[in-house]
N, C-alpha and C positions, 0 to 999 in steps of 0.2 A: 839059841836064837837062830831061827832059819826060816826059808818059805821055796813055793814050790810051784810052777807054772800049774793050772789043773787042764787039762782036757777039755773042749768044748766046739759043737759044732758053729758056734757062729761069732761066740765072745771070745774071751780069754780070763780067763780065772784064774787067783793065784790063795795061796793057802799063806798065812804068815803066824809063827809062834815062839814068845821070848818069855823069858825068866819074869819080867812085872812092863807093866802097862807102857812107861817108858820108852822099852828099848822096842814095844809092838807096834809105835806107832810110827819109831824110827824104821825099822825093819820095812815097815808099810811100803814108806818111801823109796826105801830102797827096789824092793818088788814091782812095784811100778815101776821108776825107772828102768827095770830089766826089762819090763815088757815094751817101754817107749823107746830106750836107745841100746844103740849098737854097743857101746862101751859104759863101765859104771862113771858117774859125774864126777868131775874129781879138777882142782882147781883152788886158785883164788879169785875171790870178786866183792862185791860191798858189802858190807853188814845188813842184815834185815832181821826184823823181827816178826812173827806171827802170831797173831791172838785168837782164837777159836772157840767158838759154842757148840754143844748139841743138845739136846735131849736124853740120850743113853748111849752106851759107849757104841753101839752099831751104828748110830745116827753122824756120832763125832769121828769114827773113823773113815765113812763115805765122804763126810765133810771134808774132811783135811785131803782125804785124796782128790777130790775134786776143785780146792784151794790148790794143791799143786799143778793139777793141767790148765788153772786159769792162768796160771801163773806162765806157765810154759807157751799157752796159746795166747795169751794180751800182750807182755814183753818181753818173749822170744829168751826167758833166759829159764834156768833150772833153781831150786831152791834148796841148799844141801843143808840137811837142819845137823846141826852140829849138837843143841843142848833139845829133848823134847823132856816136857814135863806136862804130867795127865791127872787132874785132878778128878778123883774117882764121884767125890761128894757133888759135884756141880756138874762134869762132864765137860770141863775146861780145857785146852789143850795152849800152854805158851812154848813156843821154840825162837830159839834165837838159830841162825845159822847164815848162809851165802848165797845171794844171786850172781849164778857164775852161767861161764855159753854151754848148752847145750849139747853133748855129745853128737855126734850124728845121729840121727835119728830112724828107727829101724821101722818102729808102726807107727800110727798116729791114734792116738787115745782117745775117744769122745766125752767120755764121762763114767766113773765108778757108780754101779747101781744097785739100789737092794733087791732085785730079781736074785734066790737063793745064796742072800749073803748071810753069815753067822757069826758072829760075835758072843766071845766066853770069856770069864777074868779067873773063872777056878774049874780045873783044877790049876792052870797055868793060862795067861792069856794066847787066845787065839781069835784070829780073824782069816773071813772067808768070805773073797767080792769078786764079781763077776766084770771087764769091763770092756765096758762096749768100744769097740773097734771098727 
């Protein structure tokens, strides 16, 4: 499991790749968060839960990163997903996890985009999103 800021003149890109779908989506989270706050999120705070659709896993994974900075930008808190489960057959995405405060915050994130984003479940899951800054 790991991911990787990429390189880019105007965005920020990051690479994310785990053992099954799962831990990609978790991981996701986490990458963005490195690119929005100074420190990784880490804390207590309320229980929440998340329910999620897409189309195909590219669609579901811009989605949920884009549910995280609504998250971040409407009430000001982070969402540390504790349990992610990815339903390959439907494109379903349920996590249960925490709305907790905000690390400081390093960039400000506008939106995850499919401008040369790539999404693979074999050989191993991997995603690739560019986000706008």
């Amino acid at each position: 499991m790991s991911f990787r800021e990429i390189p880019h003149t105007a965005d920020v890109g990051i690479e994310v790749e785990a053992e099954n779908l799962d831990e990609l989506f978790k991981e996701a989270a986490l990458a963005l968060y490195s690119v929005m706050f100074s420190d990784k999120p880490s804390g207590d705070g309320e229980d929440c839960a998340l329910s999620l659709e897409g189309t195909d896993g590219l669609d579901l994974a811009i989605v949920w990163l884009n549910e995280l900075i609504y998250i971040y930008d409407a009430k000001g808190k982070t969402f540390l997903p504790s349990v992610v489960s990815v339903d390959e057959g439907t494109w379903r995405l349920e996590s249960q996890g925490k709305l907790i405060p905000p690390p400081k915050r390093k960039r400000d994130v506008k939106a995850a985009t499919f401008g040369g984003a790539h999404f693979t479940c074999l050989p191993r899951p991997y995603f690739r999103v560019f986000l706008d800054v």
